[in-house]
C-alpha positions in Angstrom: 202.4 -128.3 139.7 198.8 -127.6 138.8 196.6 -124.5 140.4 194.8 -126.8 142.9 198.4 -128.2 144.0 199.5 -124.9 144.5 196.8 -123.4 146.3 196.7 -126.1 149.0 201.2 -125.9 149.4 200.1 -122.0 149.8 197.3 -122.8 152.5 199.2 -125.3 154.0 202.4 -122.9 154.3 199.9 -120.1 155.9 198.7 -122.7 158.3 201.9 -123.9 159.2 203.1 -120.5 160.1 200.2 -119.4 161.9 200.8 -122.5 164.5 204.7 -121.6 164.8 203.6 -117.7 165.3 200.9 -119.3 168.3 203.1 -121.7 169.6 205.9 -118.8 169.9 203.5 -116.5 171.5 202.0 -119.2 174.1 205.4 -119.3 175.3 206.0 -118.5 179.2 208.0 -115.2 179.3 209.3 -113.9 182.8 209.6 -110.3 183.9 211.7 -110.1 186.8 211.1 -106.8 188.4 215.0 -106.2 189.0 215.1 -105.8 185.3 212.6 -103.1 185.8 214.7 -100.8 188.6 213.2 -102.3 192.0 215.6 -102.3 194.9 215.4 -105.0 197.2 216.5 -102.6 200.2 213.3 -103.2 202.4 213.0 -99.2 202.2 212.9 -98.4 198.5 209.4 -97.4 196.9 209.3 -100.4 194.0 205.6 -99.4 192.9 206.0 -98.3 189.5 208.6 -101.7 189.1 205.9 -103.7 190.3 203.4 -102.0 187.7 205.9 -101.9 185.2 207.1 -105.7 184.5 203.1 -106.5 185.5 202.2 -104.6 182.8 204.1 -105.9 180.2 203.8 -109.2 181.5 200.0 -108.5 180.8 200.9 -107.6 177.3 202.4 -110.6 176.4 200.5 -112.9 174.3 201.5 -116.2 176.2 201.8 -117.4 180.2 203.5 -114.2 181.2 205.3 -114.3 185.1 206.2 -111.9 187.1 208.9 -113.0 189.2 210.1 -111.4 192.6 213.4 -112.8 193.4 214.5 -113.1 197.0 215.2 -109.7 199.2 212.7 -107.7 200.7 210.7 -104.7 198.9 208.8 -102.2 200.0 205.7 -102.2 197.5 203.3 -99.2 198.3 198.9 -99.6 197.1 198.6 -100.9 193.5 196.1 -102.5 191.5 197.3 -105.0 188.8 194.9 -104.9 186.3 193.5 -107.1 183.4 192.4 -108.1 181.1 195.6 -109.8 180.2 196.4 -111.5 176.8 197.6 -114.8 178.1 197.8 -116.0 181.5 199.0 -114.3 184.2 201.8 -116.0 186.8 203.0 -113.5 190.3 205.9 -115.5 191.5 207.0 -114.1 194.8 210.0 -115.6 196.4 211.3 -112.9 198.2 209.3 -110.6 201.1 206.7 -108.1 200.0 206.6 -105.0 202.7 203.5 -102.6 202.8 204.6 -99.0 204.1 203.9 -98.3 207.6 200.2 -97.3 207.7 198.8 -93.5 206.4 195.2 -92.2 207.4 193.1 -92.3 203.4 194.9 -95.8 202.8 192.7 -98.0 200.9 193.5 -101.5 200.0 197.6 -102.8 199.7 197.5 -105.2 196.7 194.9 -105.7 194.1 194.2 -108.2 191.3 191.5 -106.6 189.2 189.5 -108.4 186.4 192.1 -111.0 185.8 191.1 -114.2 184.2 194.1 -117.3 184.2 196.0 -116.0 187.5 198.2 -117.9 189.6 200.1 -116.2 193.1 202.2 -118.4 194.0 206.3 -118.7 195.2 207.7 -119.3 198.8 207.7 -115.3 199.3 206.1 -113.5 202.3 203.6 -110.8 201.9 204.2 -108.7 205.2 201.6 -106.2 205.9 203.2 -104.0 208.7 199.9 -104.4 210.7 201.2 -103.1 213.8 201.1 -99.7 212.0 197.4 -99.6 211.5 196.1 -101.7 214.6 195.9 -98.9 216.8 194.1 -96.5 214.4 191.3 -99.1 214.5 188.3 -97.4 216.0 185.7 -100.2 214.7 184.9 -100.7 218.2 184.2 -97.1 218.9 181.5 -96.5 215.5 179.8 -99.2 213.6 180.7 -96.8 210.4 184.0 -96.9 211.0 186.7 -97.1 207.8 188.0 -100.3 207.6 191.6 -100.2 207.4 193.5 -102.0 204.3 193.4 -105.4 203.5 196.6 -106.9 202.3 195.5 -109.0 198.8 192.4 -108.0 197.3 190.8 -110.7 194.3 188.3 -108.2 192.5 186.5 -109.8 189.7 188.8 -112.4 189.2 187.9 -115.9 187.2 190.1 -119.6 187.0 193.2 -118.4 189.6 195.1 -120.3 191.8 197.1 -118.8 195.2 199.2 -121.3 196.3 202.4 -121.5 198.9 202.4 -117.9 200.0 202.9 -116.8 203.6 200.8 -113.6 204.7 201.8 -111.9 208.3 200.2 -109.1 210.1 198.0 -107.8 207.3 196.7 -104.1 208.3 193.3 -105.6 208.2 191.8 -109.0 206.4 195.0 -110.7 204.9 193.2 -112.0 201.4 189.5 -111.0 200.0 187.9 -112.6 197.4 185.1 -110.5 195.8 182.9 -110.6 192.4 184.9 -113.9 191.7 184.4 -117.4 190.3 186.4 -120.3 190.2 189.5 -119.8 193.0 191.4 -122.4 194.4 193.7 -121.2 197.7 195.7 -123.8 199.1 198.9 -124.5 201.2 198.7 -121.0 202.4 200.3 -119.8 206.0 198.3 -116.9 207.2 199.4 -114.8 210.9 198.7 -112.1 213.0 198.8 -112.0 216.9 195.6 -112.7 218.1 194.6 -109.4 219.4 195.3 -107.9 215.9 191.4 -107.0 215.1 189.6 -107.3 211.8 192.7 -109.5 210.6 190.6 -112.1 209.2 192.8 -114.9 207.0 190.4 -115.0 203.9 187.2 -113.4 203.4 184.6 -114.5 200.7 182.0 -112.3 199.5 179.6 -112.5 196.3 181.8 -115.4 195.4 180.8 -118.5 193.1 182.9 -122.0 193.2 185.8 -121.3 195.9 187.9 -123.8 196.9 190.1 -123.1 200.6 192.3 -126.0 201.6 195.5 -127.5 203.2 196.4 -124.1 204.9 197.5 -122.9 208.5 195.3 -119.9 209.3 195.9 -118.4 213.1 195.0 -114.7 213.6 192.9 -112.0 215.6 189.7 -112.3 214.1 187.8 -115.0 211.9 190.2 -117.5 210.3 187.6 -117.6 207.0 184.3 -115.4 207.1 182.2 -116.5 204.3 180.1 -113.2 203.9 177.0 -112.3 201.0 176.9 -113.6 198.0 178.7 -116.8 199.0 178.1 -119.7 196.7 179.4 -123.0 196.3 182.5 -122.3 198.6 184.3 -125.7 199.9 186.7 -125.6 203.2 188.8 -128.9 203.5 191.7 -129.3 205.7 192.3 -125.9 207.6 194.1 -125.7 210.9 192.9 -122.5 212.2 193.9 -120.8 215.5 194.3 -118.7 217.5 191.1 -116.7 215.7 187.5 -116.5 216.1 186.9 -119.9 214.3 185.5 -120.2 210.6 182.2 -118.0 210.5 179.1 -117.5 207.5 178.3 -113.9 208.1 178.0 -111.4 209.3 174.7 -111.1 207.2 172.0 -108.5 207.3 173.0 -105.7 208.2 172.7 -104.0 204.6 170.0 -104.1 201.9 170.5 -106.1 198.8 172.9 -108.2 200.0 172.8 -111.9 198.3 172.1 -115.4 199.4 174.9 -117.6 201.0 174.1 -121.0 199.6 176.3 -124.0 199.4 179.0 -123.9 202.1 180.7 -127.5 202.7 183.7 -127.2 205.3 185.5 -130.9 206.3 188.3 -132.6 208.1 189.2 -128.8 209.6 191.3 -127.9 213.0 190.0 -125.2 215.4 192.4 -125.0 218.5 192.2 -122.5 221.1 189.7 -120.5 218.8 187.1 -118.0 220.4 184.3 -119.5 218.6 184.3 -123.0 216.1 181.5 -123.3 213.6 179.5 -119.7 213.6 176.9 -118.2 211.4 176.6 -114.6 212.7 173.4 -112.4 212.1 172.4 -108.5 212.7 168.7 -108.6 214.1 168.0 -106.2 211.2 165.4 -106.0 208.6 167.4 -106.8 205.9 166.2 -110.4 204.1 167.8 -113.2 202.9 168.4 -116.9 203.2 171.9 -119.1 204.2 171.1 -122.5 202.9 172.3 -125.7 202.5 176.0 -125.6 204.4 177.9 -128.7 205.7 180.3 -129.0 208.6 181.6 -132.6 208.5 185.1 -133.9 210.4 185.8 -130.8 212.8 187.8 -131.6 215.3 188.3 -129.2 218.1 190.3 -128.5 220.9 189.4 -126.2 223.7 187.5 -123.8 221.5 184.8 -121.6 223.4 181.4 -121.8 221.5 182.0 -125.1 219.0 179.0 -124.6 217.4 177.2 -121.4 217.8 174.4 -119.7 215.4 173.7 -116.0 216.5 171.1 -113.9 215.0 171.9 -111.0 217.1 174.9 -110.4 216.5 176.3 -107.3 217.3 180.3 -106.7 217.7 180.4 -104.1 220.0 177.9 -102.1 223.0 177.0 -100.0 220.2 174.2 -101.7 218.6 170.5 -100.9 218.9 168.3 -103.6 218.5 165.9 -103.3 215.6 164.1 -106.0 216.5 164.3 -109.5 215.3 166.9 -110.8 212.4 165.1 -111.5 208.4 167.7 -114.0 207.6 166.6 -117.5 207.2 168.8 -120.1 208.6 167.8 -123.7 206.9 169.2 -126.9 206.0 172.6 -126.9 208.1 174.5 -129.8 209.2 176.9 -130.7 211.9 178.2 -134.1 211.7 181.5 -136.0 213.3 182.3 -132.8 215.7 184.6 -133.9 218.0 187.0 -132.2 220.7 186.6 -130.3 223.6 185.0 -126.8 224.7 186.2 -124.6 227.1 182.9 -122.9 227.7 180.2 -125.4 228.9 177.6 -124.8 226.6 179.0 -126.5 223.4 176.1 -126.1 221.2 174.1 -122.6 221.3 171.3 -122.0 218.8 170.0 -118.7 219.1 167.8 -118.2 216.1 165.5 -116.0 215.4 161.8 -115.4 216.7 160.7 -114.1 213.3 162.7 -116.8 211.0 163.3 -119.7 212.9 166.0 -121.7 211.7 165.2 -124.9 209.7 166.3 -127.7 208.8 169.2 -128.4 211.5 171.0 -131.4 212.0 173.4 -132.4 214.7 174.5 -136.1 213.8 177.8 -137.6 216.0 178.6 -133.8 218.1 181.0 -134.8 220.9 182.3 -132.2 222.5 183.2 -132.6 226.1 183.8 -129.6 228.9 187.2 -128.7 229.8 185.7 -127.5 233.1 183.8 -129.8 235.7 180.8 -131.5 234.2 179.2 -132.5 231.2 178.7 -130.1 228.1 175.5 -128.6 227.7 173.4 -127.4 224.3 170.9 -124.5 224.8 168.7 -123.7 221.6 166.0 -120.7 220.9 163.0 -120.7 217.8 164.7 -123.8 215.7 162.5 -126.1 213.9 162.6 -129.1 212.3 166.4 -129.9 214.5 167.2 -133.6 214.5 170.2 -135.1 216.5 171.7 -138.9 215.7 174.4 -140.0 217.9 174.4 -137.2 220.1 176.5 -137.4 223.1 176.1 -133.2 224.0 172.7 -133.0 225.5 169.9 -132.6 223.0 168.4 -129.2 223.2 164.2 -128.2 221.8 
């Protein structure tokens, strides 16, 4: 065999096992966290279990899964960090149980700068709300703290949560923050409905969301799309009881970011206390929600279907400070159908110093549980058109 033969076989053996060594190492490895000492007791702290098998999971150059078998475990606040070496699987089949609530507590369950997740399983996350809920005093002080949220997506890029169940979260079940690209779907989301602050999902400084095919009934906002929003999508969400699926609150604190790009379709709102809401503060903070899409709602006995207020203000607490900087423009209702049980169906109350622009109510029927036809009342929009209106136009 000549030099030139033998230096290719040589190559070609190098190359060969380079792709066995990779195809060994993109292998899916699982880490079940009974191999790591957690107790499925329902009163055992599995914490540093948890950590443990997520941590070498991370490790793991290939799809590593973390799997929580069935039982129930008490998992106290951690944050499962990245950046991992492959991709990253939390299979939870079992129950998940936060610890009763302590004054300093934080956030429950983190995902931290994780790219290639996936939450999945046909496990509960259980967040012992009814520990917390009375220590809310967001009703008493605008600067209240919040109390914990249940799962908290913090910087994370390409995940998927899929057929989880999350009950009585202390605060907003599941947070999305600093992220891009997440896809939540067949999720079942509950808390009673005068749990406050238990929003299902919250967005916030968010790019390319995706929320569908999910049952979302709690004491607060089913989804609040908050700053920093982009490019979020809402499709086929029965939500209720709840406070409907809201943009906002937005305004009330400097530098916050644009909400643009907000399409929600073919969604269920029953027995909600408000349907389609973009909420406000009449602050002097600036910045514009443009471009959103509400198309195929369908709505049954929900009290203000389709409300924009730009004073918004939770509680007696609020001062005025004057009129709200956020510009409302280029917002469209279309095919809204149902019933209201308040009798003004559509209320517009934008705002004197940025009217709203832009607004289009095309097919809104909505009639008035009560005796009479639904009415629509609007304040400082321009540029509204209405097609196939059956609720009274409002100027």
């Amino acid at each position: 065999m000549g030099l030139m033969s033998s230096t290719f076989l040589r190559a070609f053996i190098v190359r060969l096992f380079l792709t066995i060594v990779s195809n060994v190492n993109a292998q899916t490895k699982v880490f079940n966290v009974m191999s790591y000492g957690a107790v499925a007791d329902g009163k055992t702290d599995n914490t540093k279990s948890f950590l443990s098998a997520w941590n070498d999971a991370c490790e793991w150059r290939g799809e590593g899964t973390v799997l929580v078998p069935s039982g129930t475990y008490q998992l106290g606040a951690i944050n499962f960090k990245g950046v991992c070496n492959g991709k990253m699987v939390f299979n939870v089949d079992g129950t998940i149980k936060a610890p009763p609530y302590s004054p300093g507590d934080d956030r429950w369950i983190v995902f931290n700068h994780v790219n290639d997740l996936i939450v999945t399983g046909n496990g509960v996350f259980d967040g012992q709300g009814a520990t917390a809920w009375p220590h809310n005093s967001c009703d008493q002080s605008l600067n209240c703290k919040p109390l914990p949220p249940s799962l908290y997506f913090q910087n994370v890029t390409n995940a998927l949560v899929k057929n989880i169940t999350s009950i009585n979260s202390k605060q907003f079940h599941f947070i999305i923050n600093g992220s891009t690209n997440v896809s939540m779907s067949s999720l079942n989301i509950r808390a009673p409905s005068d749990s406050r602050n238990t929003d299902g999902i919250h967005v916030g400084n968010s790019n390319n969301i995706h929320i569908s095919q999910s049952t979302i009934g709690t004491g607060d906002d089913c989804i609040s799309l908050g700053p920093g929003s982009k490019s979020v999508v809402i499709t086929d969400v029965n939500c209720g009881p709840g406070h409907g699926i809201s943009v906002g609150s937005l305004g009330r604190y400097a530098g916050e970011e644009d909400v643009i790009g907000i399409y929600v379709k073919n969604c269920n709102l029953t027995g909600t206390t408000n349907g389609l809401r973009i909420k406000t503060w009449a602050s002097p903070q600036s910045l514009l929600a443009y471009n959103l899409t509400y198309k195929n709602i369908h709505m049954d006995n929900v009290q203000n279907p389709i409300f924009i207020d730009q004073k918004y203000c939770p509680n007696s607490l609020c001062q005025s400070q004057g009129s709200s900087q956020v510009q409302i423009e280029l917002v469209k209702f279309i095919n809204i159908m149902g019933t209201s049980s308040s009798l003004v169906a559509v209320d517009l109350k934008c705002s004197k110093s940025k009217p709203c622009k832009g607004i289009e109510l095309n097919n809104i029927h909505l009639d008035y549980n009560g005796e009479g036809p639904s009415t629509a009342t609007c304040s400082n929009v321009n540029q509204i058109s209405y097609q196939n209106e059956v609720v009274p136009s409002c100027t």
